[in-house]
N, C-alpha and C positions, 0 to 999 in steps of 0.2 A: 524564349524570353519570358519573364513572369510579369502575371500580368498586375503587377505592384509596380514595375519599373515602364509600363509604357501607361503613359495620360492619357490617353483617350479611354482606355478601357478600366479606369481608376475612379471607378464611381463608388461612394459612399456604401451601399450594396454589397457590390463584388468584393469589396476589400473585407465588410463583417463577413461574409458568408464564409471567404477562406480561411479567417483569422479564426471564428468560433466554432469552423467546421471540426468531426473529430477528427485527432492528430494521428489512427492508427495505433496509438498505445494504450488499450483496453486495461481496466484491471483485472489482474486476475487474483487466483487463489493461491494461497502457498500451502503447506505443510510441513512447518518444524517440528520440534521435541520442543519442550521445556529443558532449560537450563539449570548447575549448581550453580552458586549461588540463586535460590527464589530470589525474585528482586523485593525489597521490604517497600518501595515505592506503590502508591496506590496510581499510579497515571502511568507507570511501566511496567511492560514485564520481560524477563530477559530470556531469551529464546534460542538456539539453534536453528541455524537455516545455512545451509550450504558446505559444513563444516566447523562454521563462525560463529559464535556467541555476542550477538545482540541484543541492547535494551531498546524495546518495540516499544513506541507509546500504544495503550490499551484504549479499549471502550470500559465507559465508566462503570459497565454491571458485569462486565468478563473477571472473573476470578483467575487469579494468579496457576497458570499451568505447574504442577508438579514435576519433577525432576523426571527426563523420559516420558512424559505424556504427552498426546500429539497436540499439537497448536494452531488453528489458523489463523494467515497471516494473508491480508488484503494486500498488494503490492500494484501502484500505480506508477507511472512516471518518475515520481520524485517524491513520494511518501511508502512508508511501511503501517499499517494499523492491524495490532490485534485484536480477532473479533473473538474468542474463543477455544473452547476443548469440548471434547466430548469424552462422558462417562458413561461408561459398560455396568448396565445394571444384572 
């Protein structure tokens, strides 16, 4: 039985500690390509991940990945954020 659904053990407390505990669903990292069409959007960029072509909202100083260059891609619970590429100098 959870203890949400028995009162005695329903103190103020135990109910934050469980609600803001973490949920198990860490973020991790992704790794797509850059997509054709570039996105011409400055707050997206449109990416590859999985086979699928997605418009990722971006961080505001990440520049637009090139067509086949790698992407990262922060992937939480219920968000996608691109943080960047890396260039081979």
């Amino acid at each position: 039985m959870s203890e949400l659904a028995v009162p005695s053990t329903r103190t103020l407390a135990r109910v934050l500690r469980s609600q803001l505990a973490p949920t198990g669903d860490p973020v991790s990292l992704l790794v797509g390509v850059g997509a054709t069409p570039v996105s011409t959007s400055n707050a997206y960029a449109n990416i590859v991940l999985g086979g699928q072509t997605l418009q990722v909202p971006k961080l505001r100083q990440a520049t637009q990945p090139a067509a086949g260059q790698p992407a990262y891609v922060l992937r939480g619970r219920d968000f996608l954020l691109y943080i960047g590429t890396v260039t081979v100098t």
